[in-house]
DRENTOR-397914 format. One record per residue: residue number from 1; x, y, z of N, C-alpha, C, O, CB in turn. Coordinates in steps of 0.001 Angstrom, whole numbers. Glycine has a CB too. Layout:
REM DRENTOR-397914
[NUM, [X, Y, Z], [X, Y, Z], [X, Y, Z], [X, Y, Z], [X, Y, Z]]
...
END
This chain:
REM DRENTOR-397914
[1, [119157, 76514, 118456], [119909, 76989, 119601], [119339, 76351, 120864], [118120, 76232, 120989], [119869, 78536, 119690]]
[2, [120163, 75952, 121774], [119665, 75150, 122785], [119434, 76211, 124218], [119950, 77328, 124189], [120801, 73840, 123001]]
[3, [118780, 75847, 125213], [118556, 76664, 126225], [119551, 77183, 127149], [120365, 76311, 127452], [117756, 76139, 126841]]
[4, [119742, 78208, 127649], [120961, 78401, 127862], [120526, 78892, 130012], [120371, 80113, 130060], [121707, 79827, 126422]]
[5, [120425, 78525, 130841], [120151, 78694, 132275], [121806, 79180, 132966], [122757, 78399, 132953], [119439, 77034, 132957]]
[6, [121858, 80106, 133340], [123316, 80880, 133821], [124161, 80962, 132971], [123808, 81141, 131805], [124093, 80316, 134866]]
[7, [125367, 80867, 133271], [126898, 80862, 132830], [127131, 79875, 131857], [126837, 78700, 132074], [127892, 80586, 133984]]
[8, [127758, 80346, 130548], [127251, 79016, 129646], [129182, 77838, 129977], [129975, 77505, 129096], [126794, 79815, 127109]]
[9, [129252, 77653, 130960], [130353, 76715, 131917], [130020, 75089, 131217], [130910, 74610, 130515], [129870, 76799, 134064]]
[10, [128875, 74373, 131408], [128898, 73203, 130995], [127876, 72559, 129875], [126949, 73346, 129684], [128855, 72625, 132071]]
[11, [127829, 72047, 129532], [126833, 71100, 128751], [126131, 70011, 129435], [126813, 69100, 129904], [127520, 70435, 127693]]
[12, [124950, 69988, 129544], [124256, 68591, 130280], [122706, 68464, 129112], [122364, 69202, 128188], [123695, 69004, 132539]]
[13, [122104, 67283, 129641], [121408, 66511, 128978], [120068, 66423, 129887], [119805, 65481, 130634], [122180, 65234, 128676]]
[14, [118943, 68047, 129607], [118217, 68190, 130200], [116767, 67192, 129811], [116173, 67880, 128981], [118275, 69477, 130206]]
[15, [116023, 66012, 130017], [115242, 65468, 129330], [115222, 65413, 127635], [114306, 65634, 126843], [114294, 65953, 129838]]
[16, [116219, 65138, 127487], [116535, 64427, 126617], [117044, 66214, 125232], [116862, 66178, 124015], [114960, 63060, 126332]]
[17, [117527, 67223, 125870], [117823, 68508, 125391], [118948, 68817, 125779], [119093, 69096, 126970], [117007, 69451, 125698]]
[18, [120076, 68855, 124869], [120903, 69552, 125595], [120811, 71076, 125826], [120392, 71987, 125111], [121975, 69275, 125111]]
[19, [121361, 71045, 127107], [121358, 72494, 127545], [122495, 73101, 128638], [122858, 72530, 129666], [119974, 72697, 128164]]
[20, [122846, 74093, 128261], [124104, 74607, 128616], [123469, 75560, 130448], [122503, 76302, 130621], [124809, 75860, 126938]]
[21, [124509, 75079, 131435], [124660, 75578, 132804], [125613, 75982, 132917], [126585, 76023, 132163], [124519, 74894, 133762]]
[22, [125297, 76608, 134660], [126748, 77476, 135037], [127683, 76206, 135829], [127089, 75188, 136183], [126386, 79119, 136371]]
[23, [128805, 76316, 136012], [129857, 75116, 136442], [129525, 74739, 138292], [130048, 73872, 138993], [131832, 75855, 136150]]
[24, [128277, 75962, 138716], [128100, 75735, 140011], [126713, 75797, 140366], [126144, 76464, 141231], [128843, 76584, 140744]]
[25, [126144, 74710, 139267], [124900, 74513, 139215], [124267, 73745, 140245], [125145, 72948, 140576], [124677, 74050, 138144]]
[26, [123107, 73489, 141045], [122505, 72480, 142036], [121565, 72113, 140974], [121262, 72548, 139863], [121836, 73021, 143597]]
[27, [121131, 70901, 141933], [119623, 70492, 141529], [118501, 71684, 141811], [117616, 72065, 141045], [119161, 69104, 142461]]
[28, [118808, 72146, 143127], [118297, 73477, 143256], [118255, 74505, 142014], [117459, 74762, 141110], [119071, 74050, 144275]]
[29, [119159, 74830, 142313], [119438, 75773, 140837], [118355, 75710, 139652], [117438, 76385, 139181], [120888, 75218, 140055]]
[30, [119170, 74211, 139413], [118469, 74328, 138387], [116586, 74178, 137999], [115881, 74459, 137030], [119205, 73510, 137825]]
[31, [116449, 73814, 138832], [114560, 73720, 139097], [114039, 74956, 139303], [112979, 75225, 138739], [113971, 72851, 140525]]
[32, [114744, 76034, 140227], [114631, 77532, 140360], [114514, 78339, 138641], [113804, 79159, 138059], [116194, 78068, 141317]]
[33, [115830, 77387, 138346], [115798, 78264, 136845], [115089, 78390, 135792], [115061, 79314, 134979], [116591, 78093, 136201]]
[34, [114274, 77028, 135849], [113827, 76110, 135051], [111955, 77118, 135316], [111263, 77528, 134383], [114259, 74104, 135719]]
[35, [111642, 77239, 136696], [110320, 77912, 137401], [109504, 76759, 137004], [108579, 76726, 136192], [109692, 79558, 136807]]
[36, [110148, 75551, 137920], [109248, 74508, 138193], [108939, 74341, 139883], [109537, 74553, 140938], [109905, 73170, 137535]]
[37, [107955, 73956, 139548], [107176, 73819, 141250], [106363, 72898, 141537], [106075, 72066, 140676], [106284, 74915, 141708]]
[38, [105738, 72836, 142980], [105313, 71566, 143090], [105961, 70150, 143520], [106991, 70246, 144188], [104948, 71461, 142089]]
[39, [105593, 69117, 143288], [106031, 67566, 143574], [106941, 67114, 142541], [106654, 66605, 141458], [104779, 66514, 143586]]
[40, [107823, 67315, 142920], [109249, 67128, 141063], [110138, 65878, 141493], [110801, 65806, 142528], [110978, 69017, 140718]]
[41, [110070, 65277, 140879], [111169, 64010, 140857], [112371, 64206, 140179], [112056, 64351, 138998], [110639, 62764, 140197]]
[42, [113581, 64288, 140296], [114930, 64533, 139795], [115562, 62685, 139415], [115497, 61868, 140334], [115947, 65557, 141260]]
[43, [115989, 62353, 138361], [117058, 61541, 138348], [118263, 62213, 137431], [118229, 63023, 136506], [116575, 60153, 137847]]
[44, [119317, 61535, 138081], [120748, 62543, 137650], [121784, 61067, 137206], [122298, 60229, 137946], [121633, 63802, 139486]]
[45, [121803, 61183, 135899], [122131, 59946, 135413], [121992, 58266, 135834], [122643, 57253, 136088], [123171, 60193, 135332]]
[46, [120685, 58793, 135701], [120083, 57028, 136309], [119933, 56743, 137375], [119538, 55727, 137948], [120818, 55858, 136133]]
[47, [120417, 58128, 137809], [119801, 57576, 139796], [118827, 58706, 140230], [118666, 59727, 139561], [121425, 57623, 141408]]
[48, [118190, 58448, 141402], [116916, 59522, 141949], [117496, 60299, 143098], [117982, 59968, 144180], [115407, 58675, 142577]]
[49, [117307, 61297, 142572], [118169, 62571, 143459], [117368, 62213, 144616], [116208, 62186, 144204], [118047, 64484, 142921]]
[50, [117388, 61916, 145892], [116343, 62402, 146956], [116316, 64152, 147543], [117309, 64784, 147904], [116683, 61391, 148300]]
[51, [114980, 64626, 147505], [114738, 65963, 147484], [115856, 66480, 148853], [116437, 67564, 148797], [112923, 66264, 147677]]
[52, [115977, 65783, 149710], [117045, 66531, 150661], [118546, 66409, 150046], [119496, 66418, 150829], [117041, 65808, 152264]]
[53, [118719, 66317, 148909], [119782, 66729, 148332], [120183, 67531, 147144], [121243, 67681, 146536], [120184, 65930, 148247]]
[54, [118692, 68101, 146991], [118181, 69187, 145794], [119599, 70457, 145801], [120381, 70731, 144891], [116234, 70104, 146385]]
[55, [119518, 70924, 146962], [120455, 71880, 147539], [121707, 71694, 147404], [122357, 72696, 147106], [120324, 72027, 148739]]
[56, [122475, 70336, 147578], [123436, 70090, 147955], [124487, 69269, 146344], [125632, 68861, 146150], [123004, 69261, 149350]]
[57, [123127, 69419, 145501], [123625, 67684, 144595], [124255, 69001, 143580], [123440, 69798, 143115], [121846, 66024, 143610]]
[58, [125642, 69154, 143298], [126256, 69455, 141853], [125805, 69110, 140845], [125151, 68069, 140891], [127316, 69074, 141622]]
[59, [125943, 69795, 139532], [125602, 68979, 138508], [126912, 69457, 137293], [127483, 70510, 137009], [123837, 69280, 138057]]
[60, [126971, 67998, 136805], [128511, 68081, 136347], [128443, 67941, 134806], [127517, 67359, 134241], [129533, 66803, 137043]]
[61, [129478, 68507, 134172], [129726, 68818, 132700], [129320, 67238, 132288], [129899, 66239, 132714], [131515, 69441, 132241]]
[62, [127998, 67260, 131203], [127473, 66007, 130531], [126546, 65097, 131557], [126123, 63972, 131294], [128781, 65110, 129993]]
[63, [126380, 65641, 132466], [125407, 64862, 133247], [123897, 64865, 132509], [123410, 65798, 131872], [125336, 65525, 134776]]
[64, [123388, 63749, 132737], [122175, 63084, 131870], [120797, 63565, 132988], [120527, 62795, 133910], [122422, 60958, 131647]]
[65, [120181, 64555, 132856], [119041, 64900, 134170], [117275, 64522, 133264], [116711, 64687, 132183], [119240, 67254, 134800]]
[66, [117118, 64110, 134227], [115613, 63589, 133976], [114321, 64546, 135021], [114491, 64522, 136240], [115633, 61669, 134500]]
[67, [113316, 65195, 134548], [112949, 65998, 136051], [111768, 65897, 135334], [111620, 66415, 134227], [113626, 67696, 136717]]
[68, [110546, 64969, 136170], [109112, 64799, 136075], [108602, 65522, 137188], [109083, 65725, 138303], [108643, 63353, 136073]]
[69, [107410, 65908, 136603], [105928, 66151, 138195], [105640, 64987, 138524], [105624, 64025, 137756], [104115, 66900, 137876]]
[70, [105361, 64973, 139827], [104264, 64152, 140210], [103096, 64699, 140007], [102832, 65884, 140211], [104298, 63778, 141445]]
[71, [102188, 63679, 139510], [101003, 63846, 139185], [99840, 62914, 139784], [99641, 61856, 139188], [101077, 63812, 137919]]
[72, [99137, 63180, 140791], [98229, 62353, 141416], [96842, 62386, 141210], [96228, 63230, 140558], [98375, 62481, 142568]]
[73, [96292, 61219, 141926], [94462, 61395, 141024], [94199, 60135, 140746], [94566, 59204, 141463], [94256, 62335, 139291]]
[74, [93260, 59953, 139229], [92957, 59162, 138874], [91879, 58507, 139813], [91617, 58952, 140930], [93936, 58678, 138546]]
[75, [91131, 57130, 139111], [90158, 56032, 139682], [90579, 54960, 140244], [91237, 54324, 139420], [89381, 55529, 138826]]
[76, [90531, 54469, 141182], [90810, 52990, 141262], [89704, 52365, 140726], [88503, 52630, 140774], [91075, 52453, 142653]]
[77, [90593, 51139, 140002], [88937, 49800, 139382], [88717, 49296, 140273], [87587, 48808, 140281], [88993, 48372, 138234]]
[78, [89518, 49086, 141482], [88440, 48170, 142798], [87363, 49114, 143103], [87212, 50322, 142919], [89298, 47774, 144550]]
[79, [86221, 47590, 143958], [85475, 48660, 144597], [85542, 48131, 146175], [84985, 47212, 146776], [83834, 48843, 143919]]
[80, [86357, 49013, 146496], [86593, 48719, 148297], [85197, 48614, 149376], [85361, 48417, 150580], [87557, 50222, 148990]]
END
């Protein structure tokens, strides 16, 4: 059984899961729903949501969503 976030209205393609939304889903929405936080990168079928459109961006029956953390850190091998 696949994950089901609101109104079961559409089918989309959450990292590589399908998973069923409501027909008046955001990028918002769905990150709220999801109780992700932090530095999140969105792409919405191959393109990169920019975060000032988290709010605003629909997400439509079969849309392909990709949603990473940023994750910072690590060593540099130079030595400055």
């Amino acid at each position: 059984m696949e994950p089901c976030l609101g109104n079961l209205d559409m089918l989309v393609i959450i990292n590589g899961i399908e998973t069923t939304v409501a027909d008046t889903a955001t990028i918002a929405n769905l990150i709220k729903q999801l109780e992700l936080t932090g530095r999140i990168a969105v792409e919405l079928n191959k393109q990169i949501v920019p975060r000032s459109e988290f709010d605003s961006r629909l997400i439509k029956d079969g849309d392909v969503i990709e949603i990473v953390h940023a994750i910072g850190g690590g060593q540099s091998t130079y030595n400055w």
